[in-house]
C-alpha positions, -999 to +999 in steps of 0.1 A: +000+000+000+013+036-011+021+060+022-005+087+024+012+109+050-015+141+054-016+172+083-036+159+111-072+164+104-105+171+127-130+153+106-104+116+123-123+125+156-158+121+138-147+093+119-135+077+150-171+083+166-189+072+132-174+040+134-178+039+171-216+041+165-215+015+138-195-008+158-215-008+187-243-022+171-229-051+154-209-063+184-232-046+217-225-056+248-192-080+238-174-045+236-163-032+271-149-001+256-132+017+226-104+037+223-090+061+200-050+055+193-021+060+169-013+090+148-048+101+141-059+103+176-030+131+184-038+165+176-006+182+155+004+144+142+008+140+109-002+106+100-014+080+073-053+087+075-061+058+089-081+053+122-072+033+147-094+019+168-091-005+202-117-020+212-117-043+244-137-071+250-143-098+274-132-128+256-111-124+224-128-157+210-159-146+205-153-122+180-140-146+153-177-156+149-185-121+136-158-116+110-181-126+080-204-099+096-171-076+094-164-085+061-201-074+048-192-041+063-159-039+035-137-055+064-112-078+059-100-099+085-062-101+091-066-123+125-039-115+149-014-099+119+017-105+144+002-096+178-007-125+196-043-117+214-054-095+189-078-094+161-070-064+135-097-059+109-089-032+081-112-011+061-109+004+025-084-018+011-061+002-011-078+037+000-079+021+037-101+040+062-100+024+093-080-001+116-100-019+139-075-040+168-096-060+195-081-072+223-099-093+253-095-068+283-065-082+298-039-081+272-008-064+280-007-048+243-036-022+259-019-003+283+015+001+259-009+017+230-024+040+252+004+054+272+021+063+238-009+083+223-016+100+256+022+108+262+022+121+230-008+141+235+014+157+265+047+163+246+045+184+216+084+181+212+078+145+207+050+150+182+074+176+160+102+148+164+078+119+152+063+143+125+097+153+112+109+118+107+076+107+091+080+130+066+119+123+059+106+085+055+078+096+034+103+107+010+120+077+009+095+053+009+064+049-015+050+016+006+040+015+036+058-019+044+091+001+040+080+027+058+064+008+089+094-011+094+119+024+088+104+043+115+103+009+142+139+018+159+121+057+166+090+041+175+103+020+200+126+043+217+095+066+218+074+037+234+108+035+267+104+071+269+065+069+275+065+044+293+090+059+317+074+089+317+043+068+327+061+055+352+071+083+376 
């Protein structure tokens, strides 16, 4: 898939809560809660516009009955795509909208995710560092496979620094 790298973008918000709403009643009460994360969920971040979305759940085996359901809905199912615990359901193929990850409500994958957006959300210095990169990679690379695994090393000495931070 080409990178799209775009300015962060208000409407990701609303898209996050449109798909919130759409979510919600397919699965109902298997979802404990949903979460906002990655680039699109950090005001200032530049990012591939793609939302994505946690959602938690009691027991991560249920949902594999609902991923024809999903794939009605212009899902495809990527099962745990190299997290183990997770489902990860993508929307819009080539022109990809969304990025759904479920996890049952104990994973340890939950917490990690969330510290980064929200320590990100509290250090803009981070966001211009992240941003600044992005683009330099988005020069270099024209698929996002490249891309993804360029930026890893920043990403996760980005991930020790939040979760220090989260830590004290």
């Amino acid at each position: 898939m080409k990178v799209r790298l775009t300015e962060y973008d208000t409407r990701w918000v609303k898209m996050y809560e449109d798909e919130t709403r759409l979510l919600k009643a397919i699965w109902g009460e298997k979802i404990i809660c949903f979460e906002h994360f990655g680039s699109t969920a950090v005001p200032g971040m530049k990012a591939k516009p793609v939302i994505d979305m946690m959602l938690m759940v009691r027991d991560i085996e249920t949902i594999d009955r609902f991923s024809t359901r999903m794939v009605t809905l212009g899902y495809d199912a990527a099962g745990e795509w190299g997290i183990p615990g997770r489902r990860l359901f993508r929307k819009g193929g080539e022109q990809r909208t969304h990025h759904i990850h479920i996890y049952q409500w104990n994973n340890p994958h939950i917490s990690r995710h969330l510290i980064v957006r929200d320590y990100l959300r509290m250090h803009p210095e981070e966001v211009k560092r992240y941003n600044a990169m992005k683009e330099e990679l988005a020069q270099l690379y024209e698929d996002t496979s490249g891309y993804s695994q360029a930026k890893k090393p920043f990403v996760q000495d980005m991930e020790t620094r939040a979760l220090k931070w989260y830590a004290t």
